[in-house]
SERO-4910 file (N, C-alpha, C, O; in steps of 0.05 Angstrom, whole numbers):
BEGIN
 pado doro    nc1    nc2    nc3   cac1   cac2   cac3    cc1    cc2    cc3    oc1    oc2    oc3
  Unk    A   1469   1649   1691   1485   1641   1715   1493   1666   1731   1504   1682   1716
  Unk    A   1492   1673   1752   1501   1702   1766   1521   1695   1778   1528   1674   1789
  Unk    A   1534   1721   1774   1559   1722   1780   1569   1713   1804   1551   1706   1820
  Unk    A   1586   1711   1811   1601   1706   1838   1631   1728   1850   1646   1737   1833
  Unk    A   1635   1731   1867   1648   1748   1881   1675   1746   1858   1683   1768   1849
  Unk    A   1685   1728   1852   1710   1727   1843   1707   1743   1811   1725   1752   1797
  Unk    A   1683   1742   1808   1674   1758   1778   1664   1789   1773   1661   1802   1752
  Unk    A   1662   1796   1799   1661   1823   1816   1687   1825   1815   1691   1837   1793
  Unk    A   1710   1822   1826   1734   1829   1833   1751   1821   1806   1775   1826   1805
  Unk    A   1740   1809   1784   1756   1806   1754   1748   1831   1742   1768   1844   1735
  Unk    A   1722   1842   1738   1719   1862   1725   1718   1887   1739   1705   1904   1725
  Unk    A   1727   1896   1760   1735   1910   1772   1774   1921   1763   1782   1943   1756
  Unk    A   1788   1894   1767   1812   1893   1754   1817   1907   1724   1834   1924   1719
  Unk    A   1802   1896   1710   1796   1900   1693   1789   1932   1679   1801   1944   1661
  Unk    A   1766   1941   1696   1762   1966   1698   1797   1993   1705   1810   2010   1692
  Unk    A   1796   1979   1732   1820   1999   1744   1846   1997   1729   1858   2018   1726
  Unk    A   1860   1966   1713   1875   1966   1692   1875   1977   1657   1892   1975   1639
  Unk    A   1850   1990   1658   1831   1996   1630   1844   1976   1609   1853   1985   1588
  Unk    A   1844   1951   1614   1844   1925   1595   1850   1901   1612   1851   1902   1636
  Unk    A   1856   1876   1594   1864   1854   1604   1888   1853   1606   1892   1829   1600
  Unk    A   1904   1861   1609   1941   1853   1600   1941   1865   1629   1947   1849   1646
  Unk    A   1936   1888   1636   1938   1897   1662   1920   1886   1695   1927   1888   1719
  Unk    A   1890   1872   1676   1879   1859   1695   1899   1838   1703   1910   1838   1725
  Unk    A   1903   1816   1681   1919   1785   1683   1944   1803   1701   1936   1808   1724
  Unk    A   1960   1808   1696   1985   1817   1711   1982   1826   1741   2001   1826   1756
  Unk    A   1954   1837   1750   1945   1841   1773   1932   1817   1794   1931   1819   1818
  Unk    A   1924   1799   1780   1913   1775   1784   1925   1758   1780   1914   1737   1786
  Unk    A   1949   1754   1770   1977   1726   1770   1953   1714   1749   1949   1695   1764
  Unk    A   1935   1711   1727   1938   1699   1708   1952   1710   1676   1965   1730   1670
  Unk    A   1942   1688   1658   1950   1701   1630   1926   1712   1617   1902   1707   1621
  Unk    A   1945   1735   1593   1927   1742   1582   1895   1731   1567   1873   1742   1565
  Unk    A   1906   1705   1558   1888   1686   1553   1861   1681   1565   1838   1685   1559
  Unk    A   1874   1670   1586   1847   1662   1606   1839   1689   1615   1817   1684   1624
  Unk    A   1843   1712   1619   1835   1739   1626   1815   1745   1607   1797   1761   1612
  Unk    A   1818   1730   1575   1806   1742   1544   1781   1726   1554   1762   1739   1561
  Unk    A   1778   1694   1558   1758   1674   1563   1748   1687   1585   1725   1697   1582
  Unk    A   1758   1690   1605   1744   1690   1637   1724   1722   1633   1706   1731   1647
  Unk    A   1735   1734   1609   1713   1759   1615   1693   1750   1592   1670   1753   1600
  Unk    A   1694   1743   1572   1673   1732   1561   1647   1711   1569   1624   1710   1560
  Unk    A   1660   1697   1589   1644   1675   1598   1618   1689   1618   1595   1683   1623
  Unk    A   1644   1722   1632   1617   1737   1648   1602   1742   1636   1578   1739   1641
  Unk    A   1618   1756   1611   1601   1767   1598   1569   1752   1586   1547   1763   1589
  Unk    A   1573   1734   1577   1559   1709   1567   1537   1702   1590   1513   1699   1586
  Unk    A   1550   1699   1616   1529   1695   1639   1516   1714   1641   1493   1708   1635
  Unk    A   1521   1742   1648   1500   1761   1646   1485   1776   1624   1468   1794   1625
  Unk    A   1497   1758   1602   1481   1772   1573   1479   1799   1573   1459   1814   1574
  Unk    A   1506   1805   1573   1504   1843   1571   1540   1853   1573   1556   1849   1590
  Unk    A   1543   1866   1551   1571   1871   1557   1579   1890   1577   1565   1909   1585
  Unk    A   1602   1884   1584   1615   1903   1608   1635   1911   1600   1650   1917   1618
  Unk    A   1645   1914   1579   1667   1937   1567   1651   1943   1534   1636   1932   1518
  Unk    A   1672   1980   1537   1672   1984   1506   1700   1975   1494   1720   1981   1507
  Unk    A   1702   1963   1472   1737   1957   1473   1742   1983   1455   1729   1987   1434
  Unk    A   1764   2001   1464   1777   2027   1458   1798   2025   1447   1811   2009   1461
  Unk    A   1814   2035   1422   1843   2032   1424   1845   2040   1444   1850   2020   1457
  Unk    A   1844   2068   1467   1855   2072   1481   1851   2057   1506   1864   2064   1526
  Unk    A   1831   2033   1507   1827   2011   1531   1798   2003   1533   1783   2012   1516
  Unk    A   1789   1989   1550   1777   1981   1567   1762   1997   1577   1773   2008   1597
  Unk    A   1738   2005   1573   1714   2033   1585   1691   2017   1588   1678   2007   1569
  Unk    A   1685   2014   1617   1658   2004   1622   1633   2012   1608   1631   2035   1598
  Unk    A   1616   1996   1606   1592   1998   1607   1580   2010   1627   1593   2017   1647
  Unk    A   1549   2014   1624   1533   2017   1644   1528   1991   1664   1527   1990   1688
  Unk    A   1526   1974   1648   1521   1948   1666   1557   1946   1683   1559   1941   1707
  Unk    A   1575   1950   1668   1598   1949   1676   1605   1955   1699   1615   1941   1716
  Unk    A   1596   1994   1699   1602   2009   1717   1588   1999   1742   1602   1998   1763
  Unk    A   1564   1993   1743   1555   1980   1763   1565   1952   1770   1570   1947   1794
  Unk    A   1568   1942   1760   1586   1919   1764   1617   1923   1791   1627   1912   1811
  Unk    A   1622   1943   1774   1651   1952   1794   1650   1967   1815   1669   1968   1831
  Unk    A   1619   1988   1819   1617   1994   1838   1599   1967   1852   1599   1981   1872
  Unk    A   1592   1955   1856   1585   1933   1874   1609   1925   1883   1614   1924   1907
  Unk    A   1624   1919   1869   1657   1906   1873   1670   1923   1910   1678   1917   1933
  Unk    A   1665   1941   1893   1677   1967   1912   1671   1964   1938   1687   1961   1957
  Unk    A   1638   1964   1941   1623   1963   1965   1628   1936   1972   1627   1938   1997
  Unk    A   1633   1911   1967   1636   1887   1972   1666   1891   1978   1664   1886   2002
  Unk    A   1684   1896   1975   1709   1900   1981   1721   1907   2003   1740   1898   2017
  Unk    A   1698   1936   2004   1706   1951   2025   1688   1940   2050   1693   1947   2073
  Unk    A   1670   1925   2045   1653   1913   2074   1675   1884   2085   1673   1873   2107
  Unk    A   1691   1876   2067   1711   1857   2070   1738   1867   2089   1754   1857   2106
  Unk    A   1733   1888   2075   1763   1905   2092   1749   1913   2118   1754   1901   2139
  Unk    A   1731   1934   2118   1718   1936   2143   1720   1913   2164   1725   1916   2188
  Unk    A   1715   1885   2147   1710   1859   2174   1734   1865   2172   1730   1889   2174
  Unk    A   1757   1863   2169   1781   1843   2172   1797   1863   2191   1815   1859   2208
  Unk    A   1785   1889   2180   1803   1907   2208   1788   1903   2237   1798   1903   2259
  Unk    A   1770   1900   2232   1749   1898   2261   1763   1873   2282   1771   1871   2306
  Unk    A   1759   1855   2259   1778   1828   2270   1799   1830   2278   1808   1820   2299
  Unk    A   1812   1843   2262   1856   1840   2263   1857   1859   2295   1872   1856   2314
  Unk    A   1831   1881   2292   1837   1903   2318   1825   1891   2346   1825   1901   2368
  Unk    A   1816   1868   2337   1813   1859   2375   1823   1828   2378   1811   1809   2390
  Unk    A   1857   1829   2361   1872   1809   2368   1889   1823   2398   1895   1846   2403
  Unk    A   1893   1804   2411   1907   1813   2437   1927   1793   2436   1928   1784   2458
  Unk    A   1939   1785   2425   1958   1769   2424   1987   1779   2411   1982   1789   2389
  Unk    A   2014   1780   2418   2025   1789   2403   2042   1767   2389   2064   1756   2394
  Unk    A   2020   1765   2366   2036   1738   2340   2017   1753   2315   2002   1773   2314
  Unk    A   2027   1728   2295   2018   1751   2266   2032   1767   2253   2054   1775   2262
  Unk    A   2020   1777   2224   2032   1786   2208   2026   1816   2219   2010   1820   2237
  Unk    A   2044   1842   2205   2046   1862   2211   2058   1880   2189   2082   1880   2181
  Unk    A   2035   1896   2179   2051   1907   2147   2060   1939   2153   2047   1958   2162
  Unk    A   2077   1936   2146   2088   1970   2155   2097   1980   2132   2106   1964   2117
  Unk    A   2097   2001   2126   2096   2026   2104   2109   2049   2114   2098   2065   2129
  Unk    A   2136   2052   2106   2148   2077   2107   2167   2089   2087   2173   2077   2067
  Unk    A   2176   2112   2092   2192   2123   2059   2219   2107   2055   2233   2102   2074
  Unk    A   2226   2100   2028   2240   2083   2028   2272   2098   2033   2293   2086   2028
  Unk    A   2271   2127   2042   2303   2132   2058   2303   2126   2076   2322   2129   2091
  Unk    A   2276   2112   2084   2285   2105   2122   2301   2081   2124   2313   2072   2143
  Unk    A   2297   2071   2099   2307   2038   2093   2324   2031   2111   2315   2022   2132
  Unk    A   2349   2035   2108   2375   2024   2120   2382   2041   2147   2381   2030   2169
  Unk    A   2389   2066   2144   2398   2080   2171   2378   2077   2189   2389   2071   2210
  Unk    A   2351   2077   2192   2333   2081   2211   2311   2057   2213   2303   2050   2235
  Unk    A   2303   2049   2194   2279   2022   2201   2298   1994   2208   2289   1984   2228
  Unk    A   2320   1981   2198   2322   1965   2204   2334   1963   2223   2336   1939   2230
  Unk    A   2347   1982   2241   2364   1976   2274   2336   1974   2289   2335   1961   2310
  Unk    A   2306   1991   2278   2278   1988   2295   2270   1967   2281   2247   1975   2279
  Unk    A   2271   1948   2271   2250   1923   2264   2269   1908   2273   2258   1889   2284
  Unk    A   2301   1906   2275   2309   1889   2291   2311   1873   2314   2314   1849   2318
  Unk    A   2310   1900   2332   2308   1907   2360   2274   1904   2367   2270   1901   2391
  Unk    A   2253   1905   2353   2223   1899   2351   2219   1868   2352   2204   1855   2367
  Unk    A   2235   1861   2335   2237   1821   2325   2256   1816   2345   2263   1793   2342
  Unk    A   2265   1823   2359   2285   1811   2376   2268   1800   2408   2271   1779   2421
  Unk    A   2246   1831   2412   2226   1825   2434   2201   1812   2426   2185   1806   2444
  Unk    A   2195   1806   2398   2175   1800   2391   2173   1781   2373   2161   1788   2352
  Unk    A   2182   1759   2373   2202   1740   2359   2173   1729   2338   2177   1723   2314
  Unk    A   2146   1728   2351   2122   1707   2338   2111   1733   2329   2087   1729   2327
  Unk    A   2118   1756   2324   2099   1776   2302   2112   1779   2273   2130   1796   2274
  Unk    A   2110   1768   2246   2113   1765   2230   2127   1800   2220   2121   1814   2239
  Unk    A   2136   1810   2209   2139   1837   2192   2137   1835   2164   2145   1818   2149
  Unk    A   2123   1857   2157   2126   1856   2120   2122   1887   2116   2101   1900   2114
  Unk    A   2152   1896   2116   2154   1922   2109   2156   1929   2078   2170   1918   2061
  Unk    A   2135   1952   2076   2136   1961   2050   2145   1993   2046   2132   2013   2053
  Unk    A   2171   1990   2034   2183   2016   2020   2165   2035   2011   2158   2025   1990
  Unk    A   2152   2058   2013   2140   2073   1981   2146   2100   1986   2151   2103   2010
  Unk    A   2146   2117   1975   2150   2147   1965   2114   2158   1980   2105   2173   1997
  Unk    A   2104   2140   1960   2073   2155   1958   2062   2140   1983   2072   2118   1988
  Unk    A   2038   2152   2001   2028   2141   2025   2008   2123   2012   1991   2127   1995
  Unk    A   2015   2099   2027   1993   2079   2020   1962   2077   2044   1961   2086   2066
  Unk    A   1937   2060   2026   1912   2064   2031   1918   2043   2061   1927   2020   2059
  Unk    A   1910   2059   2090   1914   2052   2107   1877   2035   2121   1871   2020   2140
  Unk    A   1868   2044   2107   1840   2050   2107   1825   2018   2086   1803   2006   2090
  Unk    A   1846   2011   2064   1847   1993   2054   1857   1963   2061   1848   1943   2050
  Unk    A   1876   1963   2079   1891   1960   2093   1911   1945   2077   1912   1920   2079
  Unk    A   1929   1962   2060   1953   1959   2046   1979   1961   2061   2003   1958   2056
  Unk    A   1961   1970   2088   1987   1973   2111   1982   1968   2139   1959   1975   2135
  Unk    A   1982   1964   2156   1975   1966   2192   1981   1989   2203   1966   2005   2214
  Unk    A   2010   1991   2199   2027   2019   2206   2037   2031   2186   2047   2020   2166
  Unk    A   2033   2065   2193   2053   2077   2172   2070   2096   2187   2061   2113   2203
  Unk    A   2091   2092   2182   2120   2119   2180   2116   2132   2168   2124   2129   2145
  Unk    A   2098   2161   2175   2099   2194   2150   2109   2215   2165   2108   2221   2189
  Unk    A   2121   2225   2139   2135   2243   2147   2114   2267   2130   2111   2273   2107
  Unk    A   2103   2276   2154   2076   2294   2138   2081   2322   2152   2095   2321   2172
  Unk    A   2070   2346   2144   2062   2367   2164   2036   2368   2167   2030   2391   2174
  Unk    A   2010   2346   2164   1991   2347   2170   1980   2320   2161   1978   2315   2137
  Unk    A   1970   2296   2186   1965   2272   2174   1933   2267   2174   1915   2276   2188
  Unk    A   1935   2252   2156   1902   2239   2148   1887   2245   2171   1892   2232   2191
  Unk    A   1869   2261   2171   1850   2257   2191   1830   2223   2206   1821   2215   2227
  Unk    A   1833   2216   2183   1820   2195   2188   1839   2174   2207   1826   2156   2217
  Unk    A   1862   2174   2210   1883   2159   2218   1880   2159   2244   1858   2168   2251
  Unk    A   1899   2152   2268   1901   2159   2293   1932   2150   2297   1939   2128   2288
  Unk    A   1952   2169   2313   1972   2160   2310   1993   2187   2331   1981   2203   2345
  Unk    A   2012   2189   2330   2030   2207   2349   2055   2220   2339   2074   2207   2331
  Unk    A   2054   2240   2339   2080   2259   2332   2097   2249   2347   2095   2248   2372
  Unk    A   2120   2236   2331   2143   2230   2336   2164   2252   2335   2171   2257   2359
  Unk    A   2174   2264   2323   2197   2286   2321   2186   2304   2303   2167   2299   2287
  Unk    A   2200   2331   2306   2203   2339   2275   2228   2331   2255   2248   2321   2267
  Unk    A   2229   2334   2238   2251   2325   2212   2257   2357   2203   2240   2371   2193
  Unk    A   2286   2364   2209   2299   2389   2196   2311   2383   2170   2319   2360   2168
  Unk    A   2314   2396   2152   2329   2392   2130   2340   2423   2123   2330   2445   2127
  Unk    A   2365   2417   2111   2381   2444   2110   2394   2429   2081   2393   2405   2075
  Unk    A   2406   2450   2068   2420   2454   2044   2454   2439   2052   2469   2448   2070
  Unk    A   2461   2414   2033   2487   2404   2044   2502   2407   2007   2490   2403   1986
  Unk    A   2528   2413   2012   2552   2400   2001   2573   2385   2005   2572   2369   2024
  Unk    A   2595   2387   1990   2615   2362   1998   2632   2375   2025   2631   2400   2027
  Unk    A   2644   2363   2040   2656   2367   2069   2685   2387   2052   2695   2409   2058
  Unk    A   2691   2367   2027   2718   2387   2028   2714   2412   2006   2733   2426   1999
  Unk    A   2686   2417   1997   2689   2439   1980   2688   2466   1985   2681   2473   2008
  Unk    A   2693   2487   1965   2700   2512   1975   2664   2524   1959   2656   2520   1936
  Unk    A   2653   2537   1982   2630   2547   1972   2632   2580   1972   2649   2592   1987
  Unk    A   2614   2595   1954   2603   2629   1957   2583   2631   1958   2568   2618   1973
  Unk    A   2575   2649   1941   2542   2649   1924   2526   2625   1928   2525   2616   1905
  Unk    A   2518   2614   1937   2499   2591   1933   2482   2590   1912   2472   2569   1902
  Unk    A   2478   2615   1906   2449   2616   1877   2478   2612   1861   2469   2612   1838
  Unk    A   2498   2610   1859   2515   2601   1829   2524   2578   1827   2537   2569   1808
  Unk    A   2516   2563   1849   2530   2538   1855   2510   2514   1839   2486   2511   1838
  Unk    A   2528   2501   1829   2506   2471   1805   2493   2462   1830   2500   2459   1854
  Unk    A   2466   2456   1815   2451   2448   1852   2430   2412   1839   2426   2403   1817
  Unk    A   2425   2405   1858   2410   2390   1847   2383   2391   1854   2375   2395   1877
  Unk    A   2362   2387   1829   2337   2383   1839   2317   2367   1835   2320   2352   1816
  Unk    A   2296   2366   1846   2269   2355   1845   2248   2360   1831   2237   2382   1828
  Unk    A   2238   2328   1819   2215   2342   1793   2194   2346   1813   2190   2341   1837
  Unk    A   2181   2358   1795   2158   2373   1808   2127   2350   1819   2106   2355   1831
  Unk    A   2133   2335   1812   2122   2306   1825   2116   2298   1852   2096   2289   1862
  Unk    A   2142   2305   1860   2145   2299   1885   2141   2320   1904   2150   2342   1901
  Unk    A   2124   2310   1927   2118   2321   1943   2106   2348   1946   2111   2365   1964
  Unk    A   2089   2348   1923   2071   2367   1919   2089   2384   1906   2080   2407   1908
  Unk    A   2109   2384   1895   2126   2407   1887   2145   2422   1900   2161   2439   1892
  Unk    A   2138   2411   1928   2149   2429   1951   2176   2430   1950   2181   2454   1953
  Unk    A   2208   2410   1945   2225   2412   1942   2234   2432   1911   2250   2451   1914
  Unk    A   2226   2428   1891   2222   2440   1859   2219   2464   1868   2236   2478   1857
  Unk    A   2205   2477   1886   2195   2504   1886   2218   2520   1905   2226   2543   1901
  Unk    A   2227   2496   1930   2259   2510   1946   2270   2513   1926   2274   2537   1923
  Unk    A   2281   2496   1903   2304   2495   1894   2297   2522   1868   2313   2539   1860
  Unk    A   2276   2519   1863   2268   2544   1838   2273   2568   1857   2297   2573   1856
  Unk    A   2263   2581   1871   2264   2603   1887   2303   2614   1900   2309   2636   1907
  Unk    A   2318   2595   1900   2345   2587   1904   2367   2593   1874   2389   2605   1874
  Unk    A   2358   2586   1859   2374   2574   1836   2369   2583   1806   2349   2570   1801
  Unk    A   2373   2597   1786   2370   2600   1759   2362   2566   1750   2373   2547   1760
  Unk    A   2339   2566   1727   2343   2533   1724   2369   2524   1704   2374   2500   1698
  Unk    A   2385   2549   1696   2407   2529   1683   2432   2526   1701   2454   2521   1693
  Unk    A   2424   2531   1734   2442   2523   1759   2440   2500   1759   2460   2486   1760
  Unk    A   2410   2487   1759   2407   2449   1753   2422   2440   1747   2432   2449   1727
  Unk    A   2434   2415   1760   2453   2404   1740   2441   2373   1733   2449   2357   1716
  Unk    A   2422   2372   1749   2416   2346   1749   2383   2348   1771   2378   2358   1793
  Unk    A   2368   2331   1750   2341   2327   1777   2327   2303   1779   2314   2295   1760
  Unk    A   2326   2292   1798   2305   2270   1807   2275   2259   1810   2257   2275   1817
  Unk    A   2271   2234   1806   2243   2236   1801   2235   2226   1837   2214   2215   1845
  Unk    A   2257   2232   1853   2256   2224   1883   2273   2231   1905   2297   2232   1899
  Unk    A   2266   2237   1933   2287   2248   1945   2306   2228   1954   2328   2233   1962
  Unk    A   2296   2205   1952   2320   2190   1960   2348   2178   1942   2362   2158   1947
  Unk    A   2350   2194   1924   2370   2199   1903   2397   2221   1916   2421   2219   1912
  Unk    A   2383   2240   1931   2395   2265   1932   2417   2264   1947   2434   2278   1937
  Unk    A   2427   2248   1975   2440   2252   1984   2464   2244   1962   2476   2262   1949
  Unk    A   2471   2214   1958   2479   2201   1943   2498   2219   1922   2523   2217   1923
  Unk    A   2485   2235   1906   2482   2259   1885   2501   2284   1896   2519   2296   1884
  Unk    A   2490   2286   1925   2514   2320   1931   2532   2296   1940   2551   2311   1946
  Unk    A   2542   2271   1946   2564   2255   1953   2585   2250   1928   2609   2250   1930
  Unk    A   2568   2245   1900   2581   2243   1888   2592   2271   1869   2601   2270   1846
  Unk    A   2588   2290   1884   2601   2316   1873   2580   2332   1855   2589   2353   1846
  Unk    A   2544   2322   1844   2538   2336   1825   2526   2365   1826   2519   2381   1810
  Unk    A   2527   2361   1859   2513   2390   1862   2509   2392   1886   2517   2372   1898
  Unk    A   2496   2415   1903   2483   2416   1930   2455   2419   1923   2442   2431   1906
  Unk    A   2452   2406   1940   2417   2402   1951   2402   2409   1985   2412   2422   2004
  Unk    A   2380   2397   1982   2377   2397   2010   2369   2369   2013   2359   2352   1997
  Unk    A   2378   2367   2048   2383   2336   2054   2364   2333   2082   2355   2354   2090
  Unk    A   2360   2316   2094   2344   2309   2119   2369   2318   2138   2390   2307   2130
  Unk    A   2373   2334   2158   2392   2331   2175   2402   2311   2193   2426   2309   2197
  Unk    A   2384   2297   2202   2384   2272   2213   2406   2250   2187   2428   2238   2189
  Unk    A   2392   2253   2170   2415   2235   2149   2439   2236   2149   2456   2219   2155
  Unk    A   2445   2270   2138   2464   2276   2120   2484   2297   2137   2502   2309   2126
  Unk    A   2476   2298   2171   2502   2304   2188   2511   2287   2205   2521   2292   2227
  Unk    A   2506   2253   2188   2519   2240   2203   2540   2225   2175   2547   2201   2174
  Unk    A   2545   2241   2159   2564   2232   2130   2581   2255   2140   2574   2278   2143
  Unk    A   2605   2245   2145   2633   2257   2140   2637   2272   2119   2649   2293   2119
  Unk    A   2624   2259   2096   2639   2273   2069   2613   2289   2066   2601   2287   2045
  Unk    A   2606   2300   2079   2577   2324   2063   2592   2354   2093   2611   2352   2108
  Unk    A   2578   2369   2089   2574   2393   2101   2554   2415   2105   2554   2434   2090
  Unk    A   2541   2413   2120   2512   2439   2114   2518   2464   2112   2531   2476   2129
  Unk    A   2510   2475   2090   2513   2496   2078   2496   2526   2087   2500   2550   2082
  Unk    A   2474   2510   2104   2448   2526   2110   2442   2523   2146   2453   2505   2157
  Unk    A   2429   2538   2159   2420   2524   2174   2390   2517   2164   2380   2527   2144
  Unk    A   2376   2494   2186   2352   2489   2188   2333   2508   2163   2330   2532   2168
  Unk    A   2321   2496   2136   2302   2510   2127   2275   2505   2141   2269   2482   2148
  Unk    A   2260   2526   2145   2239   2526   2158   2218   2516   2131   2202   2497   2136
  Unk    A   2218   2527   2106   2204   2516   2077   2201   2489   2078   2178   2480   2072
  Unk    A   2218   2473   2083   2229   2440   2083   2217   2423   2105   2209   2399   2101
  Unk    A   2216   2436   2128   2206   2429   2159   2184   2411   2148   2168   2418   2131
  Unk    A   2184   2385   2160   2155   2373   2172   2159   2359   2201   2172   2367   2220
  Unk    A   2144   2335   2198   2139   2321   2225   2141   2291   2216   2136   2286   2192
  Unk    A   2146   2273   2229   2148   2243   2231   2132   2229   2254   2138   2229   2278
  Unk    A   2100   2210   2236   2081   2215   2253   2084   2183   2247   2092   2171   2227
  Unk    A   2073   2174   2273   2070   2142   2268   2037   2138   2271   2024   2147   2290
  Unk    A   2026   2122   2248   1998   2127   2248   1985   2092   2243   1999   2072   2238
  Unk    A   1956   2094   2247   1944   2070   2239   1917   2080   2238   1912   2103   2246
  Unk    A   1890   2057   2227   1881   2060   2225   1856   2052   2255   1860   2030   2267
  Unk    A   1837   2068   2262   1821   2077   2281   1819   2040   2297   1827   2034   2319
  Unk    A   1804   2019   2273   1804   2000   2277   1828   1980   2292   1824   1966   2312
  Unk    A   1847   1983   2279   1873   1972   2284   1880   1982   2320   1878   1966   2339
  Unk    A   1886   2000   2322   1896   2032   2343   1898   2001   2374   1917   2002   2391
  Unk    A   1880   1983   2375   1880   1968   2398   1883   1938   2399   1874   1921   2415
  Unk    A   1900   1937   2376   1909   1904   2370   1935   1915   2385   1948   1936   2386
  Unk    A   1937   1886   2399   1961   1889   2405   1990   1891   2395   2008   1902   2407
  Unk    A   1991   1878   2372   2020   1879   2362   2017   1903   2350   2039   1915   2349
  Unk    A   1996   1918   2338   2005   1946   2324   2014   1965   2351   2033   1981   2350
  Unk    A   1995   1959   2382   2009   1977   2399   2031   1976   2406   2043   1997   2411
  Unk    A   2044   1950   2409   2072   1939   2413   2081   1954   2392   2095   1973   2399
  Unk    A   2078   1953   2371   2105   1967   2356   2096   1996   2347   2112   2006   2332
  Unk    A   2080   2006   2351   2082   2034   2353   2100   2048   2386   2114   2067   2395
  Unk    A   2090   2030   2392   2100   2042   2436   2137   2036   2418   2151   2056   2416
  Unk    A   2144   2019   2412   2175   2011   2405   2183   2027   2388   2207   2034   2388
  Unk    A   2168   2037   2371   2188   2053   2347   2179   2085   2363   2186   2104   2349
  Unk    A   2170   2091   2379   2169   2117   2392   2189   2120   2418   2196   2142   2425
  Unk    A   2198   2095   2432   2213   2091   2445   2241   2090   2428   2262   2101   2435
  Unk    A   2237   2081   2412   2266   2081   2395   2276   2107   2373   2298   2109   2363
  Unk    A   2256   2123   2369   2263   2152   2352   2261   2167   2377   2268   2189   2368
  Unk    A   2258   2171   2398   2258   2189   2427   2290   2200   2429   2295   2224   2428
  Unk    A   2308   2182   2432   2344   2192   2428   2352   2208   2405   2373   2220   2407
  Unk    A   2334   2211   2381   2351   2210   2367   2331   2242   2360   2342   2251   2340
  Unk    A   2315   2255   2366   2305   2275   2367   2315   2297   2360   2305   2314   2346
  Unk    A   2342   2297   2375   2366   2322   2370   2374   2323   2340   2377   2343   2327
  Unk    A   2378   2298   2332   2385   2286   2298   2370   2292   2282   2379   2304   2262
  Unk    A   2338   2287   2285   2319   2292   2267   2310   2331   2266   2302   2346   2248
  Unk    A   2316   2333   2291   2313   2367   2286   2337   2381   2280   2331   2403   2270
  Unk    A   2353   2380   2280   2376   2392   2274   2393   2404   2290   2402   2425   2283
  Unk    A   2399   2393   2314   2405   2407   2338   2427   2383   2330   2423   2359   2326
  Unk    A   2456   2401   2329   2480   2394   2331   2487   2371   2358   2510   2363   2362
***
């Protein structure tokens, strides 16, 4: 019996989960029918498509090809659907946006409000993440990055730059800064780039505390555990903080509003790119650090 698309995209899961517990959980079934449903491929194509590993799930040869077909079938699916979604001219529909999840409260939702207020029939489904999602996949329509150099493949517009400077509490008494308990960043994030200010700054038993994220940090020099460095735009509009630094140039990036090539002339992605560039334009002075 040959397979069918939905048996392509099971052992693919499968593959990228390296077992079933991770396929089923990716696919909303149970482990059960995940145990049957790959045997039954298996059985149709008379050829196994895993080695079973303690350490997981390792394709076969028949496997591996298996998942690369998946791939190419996947991505000729995505291909149509951006081609399509990019010569809607209508402004209705869904609209998936992706930005870092400190923009959450102070800055995305007064712009998706004021977006839904003029655009009442375009759906929103914003997604929080740290890490940049596959725009190319289309896990997103629009993204909010705050990059100093974005995907080439993207197309999109420098919005501001983003200053960040070194903050503590408004009422504390500072000196030395290299003696001061500081807080920092694992080396995870963002290429290391914050880990490496704060190493270059600080003895590591100045650490008093470190994060697996920057959007911990303000929070952190608020609640007294240390100084850090903060977005300026954020953290000189908190009474209870104080910048300690001016503007680090180390820290500097840019805030780029991007999409993908396909997308770039649907209308609701231009509608709300033209709105959230109209709406970070005031606030410019904020994001660079200009008092």
């Amino acid at each position: 019996m040959p397979a069918g698309w939905d048996d392509f995209r099971f052992v693919k899961a499968v593959a990228e989960g390296g077992g079933l517990a991770a396929a089923a959980s990716a696919l909303g079934i149970d482990h059960s029918t995940a145990f049957r449903r790959l045997a039954a491929i298996e059985a149709g194509l008379d050829a196994p498509l895993f080695e079973r590993r303690r350490t997981g799930y390792v394709p076969t040869q028949a496997g591996a090809a298996m998942v690369e077909a998946a791939e190419r079938i996947e991505a000729d699916v995505t291909r149509f659907s951006r081609a399509l979604a990019g010569q809607a001219d209508t402004l209705s529909g869904e609209l998936r946006v992706t930005a870092p999840a400190g923009f959450a409260s102070g800055l995305m939702m007064p712009i998706l409000a004021g977006f839904s207020a003029r655009h009442p029939a375009i759906r929103l489904d914003l997604i929080l993440a740290e890490e940049a999602l596959n725009l190319s996949r289309r896990d997103a329509d629009v993204a909010l990055r705050a990059s100093r150099g974005p995907d080439e493949t993207l197309v999109g517009r420098r919005l501001t730059g983003i200053a960040w400077a070194v903050y503590g509490l408004a009422g504390g008494t500072y000196g030395d800064l290299a003696r001061e308990p500081w807080i920092g960043v694992a080396e995870s994030v963002a290429g290391g780039l914050f880990a490496r200010f704060v190493r270059a700054r600080a003895e590591p038993d100045r650490v008093r505390v470190r994060l697996n994220a920057v959007t911990g940090l303000r929070a952190a020099v608020a609640a007294g555990l240390g100084i850090a460095p903060l977005p300026c735009f954020e953290a000189d509009s908190d009474a209870g903080l104080r910048r300690l630094t001016d503007p680090e140039p180390d820290l500097s990036a840019d805030l780029w509003i991007l999409t993908h090539p396909d997308l770039r002339r649907a209308a609701r992605v231009r509608a709300f790119m033209d709105h959230v560039a109209a709406a970070i334009r005031p606030l410019r002075p904020a994001f660079e650090g200009r008092r």
